[in-house]
C-alpha positions in Angstrom: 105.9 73.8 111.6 106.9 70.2 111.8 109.1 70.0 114.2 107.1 70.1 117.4 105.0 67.1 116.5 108.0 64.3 116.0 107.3 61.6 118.1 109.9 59.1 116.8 113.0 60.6 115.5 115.9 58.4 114.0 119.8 60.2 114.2 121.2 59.2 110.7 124.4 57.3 111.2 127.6 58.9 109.6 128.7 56.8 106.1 131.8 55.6 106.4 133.3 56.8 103.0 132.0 60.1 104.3 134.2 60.7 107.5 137.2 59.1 105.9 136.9 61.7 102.5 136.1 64.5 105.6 132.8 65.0 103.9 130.3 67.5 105.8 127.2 69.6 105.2 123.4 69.8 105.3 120.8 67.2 103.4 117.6 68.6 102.7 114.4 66.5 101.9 111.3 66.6 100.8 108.9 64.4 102.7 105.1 64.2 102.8 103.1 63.2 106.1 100.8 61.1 105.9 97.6 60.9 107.7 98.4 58.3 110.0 101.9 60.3 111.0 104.2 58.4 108.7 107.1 59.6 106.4 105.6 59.0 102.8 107.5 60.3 99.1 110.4 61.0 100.6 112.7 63.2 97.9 116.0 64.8 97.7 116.0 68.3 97.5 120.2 69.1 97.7 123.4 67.2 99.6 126.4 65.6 99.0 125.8 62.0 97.3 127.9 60.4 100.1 125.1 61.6 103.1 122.0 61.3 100.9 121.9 57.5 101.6 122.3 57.9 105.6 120.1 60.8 105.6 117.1 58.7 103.8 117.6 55.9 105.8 116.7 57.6 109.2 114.4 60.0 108.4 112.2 57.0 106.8 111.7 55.7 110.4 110.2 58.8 111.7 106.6 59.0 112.8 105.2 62.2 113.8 101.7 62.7 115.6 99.0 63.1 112.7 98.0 66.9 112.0 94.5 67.5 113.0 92.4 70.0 110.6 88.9 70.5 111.8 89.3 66.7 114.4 90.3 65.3 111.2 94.2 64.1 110.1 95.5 65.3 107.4 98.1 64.8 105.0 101.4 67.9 105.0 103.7 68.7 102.9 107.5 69.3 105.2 111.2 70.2 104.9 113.8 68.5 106.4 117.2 69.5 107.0 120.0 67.0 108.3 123.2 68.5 108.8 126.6 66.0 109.4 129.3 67.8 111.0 132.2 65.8 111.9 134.0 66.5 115.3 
């Protein structure tokens, strides 16, 4: 539902300790959207310890365009997944 309406969307940056310990898998958060399109009570939902950190770190500078409900913005409740895959 939320995807479509990112305007601003930060790639988290792989921890270091991470890559060396060959660590991979999904992050999933719990974020609200504010009115005004900004990341607000962001929460961790599952993921390893060592992606957490990166994972919170970029999706806190995302901005999406404010959801409309009768011409009026209005605050959503979204999922996010983040998955680090090394290559």
């Amino acid at each position: 539902m939320t995807r479509g309406s990112i305007i601003k969307k930060v790639q988290p940056k792989y921890p270091k300790d991470a890559r060396k310990n060959r660590v991979q898998g999904a992050v999933v958060l719990q974020a609200r959207i504010s009115k005004t399109g900004d990341i607000a009570d962001l929460r961790v939902i599952s993921g390893d310890e060592l992606l957490v950190p990166a994972a919170i770190k970029a999706v806190e500078q995302w901005k999406y365009r404010p959801y409309l409900l009768k011409g009026q913005p209005i605050e959503v409740q979204t999922r996010i997944t983040l998955n680090f895959t090394l290559h």
